[in-house]
N, C-alpha and C positions, 0 to 999 in steps of 0.2 A: 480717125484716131486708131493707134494698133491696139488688137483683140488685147495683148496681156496688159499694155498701160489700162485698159477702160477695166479689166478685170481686176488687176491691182489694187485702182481707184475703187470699184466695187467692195474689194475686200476691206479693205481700210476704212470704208463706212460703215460698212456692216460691223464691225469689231466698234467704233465709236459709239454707234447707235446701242450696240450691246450691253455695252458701261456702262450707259445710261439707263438701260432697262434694270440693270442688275443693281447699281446702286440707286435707287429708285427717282432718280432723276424723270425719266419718263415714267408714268405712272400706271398702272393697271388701267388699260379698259381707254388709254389715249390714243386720241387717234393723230397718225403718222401720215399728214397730207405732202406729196408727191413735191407741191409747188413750194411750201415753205420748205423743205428740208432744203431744196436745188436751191435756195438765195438763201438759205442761213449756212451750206456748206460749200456756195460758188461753184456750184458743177451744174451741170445740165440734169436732167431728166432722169436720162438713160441707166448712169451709175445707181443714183438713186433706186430705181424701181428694182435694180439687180438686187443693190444691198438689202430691199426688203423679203426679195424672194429667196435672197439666203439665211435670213431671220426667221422665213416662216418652216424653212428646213431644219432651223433649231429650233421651233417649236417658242419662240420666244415672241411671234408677230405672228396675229391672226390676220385674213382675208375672208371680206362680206363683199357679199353681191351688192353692187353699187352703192358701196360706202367704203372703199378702199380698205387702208389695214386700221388694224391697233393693235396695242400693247397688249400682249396676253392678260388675263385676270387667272389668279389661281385659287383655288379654295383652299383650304385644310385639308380635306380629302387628298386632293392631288400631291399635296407636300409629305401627307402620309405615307403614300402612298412609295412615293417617290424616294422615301427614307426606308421604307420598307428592303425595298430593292436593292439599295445602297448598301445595306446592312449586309448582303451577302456578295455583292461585288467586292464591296473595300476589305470586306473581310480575308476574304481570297487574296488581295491583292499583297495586304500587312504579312498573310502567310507568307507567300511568295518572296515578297521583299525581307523578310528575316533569313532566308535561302542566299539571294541574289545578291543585294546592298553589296557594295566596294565597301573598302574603308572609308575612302576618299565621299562615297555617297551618304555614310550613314554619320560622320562627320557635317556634310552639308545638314542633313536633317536636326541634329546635335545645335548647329551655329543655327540656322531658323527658330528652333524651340525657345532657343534662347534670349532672341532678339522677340521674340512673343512675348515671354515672360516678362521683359521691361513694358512692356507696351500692356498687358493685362495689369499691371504692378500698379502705373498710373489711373486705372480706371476700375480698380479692383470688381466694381458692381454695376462694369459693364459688360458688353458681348463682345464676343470675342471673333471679330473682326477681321478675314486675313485676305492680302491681295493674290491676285492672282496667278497662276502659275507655277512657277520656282521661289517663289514667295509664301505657297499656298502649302501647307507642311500636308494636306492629304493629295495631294499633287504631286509631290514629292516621294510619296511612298507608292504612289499607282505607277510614276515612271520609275520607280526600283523595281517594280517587281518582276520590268522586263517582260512582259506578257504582252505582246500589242495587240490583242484582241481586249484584253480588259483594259488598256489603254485609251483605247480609241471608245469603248463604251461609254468609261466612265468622265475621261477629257475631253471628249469628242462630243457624244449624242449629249450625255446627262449634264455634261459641269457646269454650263449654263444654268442651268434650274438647280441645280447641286447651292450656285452661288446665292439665287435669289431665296432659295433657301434658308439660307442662314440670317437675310434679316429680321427673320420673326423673332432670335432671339434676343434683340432688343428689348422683347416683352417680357423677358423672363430676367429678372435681374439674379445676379451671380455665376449667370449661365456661363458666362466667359472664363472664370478663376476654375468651377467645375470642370469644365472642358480643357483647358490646361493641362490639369493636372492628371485628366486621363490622357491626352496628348503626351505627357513625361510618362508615363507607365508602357504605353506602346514603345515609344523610343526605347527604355533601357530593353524591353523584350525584341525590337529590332535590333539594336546594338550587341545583345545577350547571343542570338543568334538562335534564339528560340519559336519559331514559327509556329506552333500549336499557340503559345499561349499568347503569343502577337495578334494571331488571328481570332481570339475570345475576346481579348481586349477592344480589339476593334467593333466587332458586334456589340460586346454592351456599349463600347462609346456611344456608338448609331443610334443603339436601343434609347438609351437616356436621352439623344436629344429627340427621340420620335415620341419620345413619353411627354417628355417638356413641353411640346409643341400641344401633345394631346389635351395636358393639362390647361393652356392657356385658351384652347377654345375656339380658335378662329387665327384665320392667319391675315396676321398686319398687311395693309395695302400699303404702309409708308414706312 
């Protein structure tokens, strides 16, 4: 088989398997046997074992001596923790992008918030839910901000767990419409073109869901 098809193939399990981690499909603490993935995804072996060794580079698949992989488990702690961090990356980044953003970019961010809004509208008292990537309205703002060091941090190492993240707040009802509506206060201060108070905003956002999080006590395995 050539190196970049089996790497390819590699990658594109790895990214499925991902999905699955993140929207809780696969479960904290599962474990991720070699033989059934290779005849539930028709590929042999090889792919497989790559794609897990590139899960466990995201930190998203553990490895035990002679008990192959699982699914990471995460605490609260670690989601703390993890928000912590965030708070001062993303922070940076809303600065930056109230600098940087195109019209053309801060428009895209403008048509996301919006198409959130209907979708928070329906579910008023639920969590607020977003897919990935150019989909993902803090995704959008970490690629405005043109920085590829904080790019690659927060898209790259963190976003992964950035995502699993956010399913805790299922547990916190309203969480979703609060979030929103700090989501619209960043935008007009991106759009304003004021990066001091983008970059505030962005930290209390963080802050209040690491508070939320703190208040519910434990972080959802599902």
């Amino acid at each position: 088989m050539n190196t970049n098809t089996h790497r390819d193939r590699s990658e594109l399990l790895a990214e499925a398997l991902s999905e699955e981690i993140i929207d809780g499909r696969l479960r904290p603490g599962e474990k991720l046997n070699e033989a059934d993935l290779s005849e539930r995804f028709a590929v042999s072996r090889g792919p497989i074992r790559e794609a897990l060794k590139r899960l466990g580079e995201r930190k998203l698949v553990v490895f035990y001596p002679n008990a192959g992989a699982r699914v990471i488990t995460h605490t609260l702690s670690d989601i703390l923790n993890l928000l912590e961090v965030r708070e001062y990356l993303e922070a940076a980044a809303a600065k930056l992008a109230a600098i940087h953003m195109t019209p053309a970019e801060k428009q895209q961010l403008r048509n996301l918030y919006e198409a959130h809004t209907a979708a928070v509208a329906s579910t008023p008292d639920g969590s607020y839910l977003q897919h990935p990537e150019d989909l993902d309205f803090h995704y959008v703002i970490i690629k405005g901000s043109k920085n590829p060091l904080l790019f690659d941090l927060l898209c790259g190492d963190l976003y992964p767990k950035l995502r699993i993240s956010r399913r805790a707040h299922k547990a916190s009802p309203g969480r979703g419409a609060r979030a929103l509506e700090e989501h619209r206060r960043i935008l007009v201060a991106i759009e304003e073109g004021d990066p001091e108070f983008a970059e505030l905003l962005m930290r209390k956002h963080i802050a209040a869901a690491r508070e939320g999080l703190r208040k519910i006590g434990e972080f959802p395995s599902d």
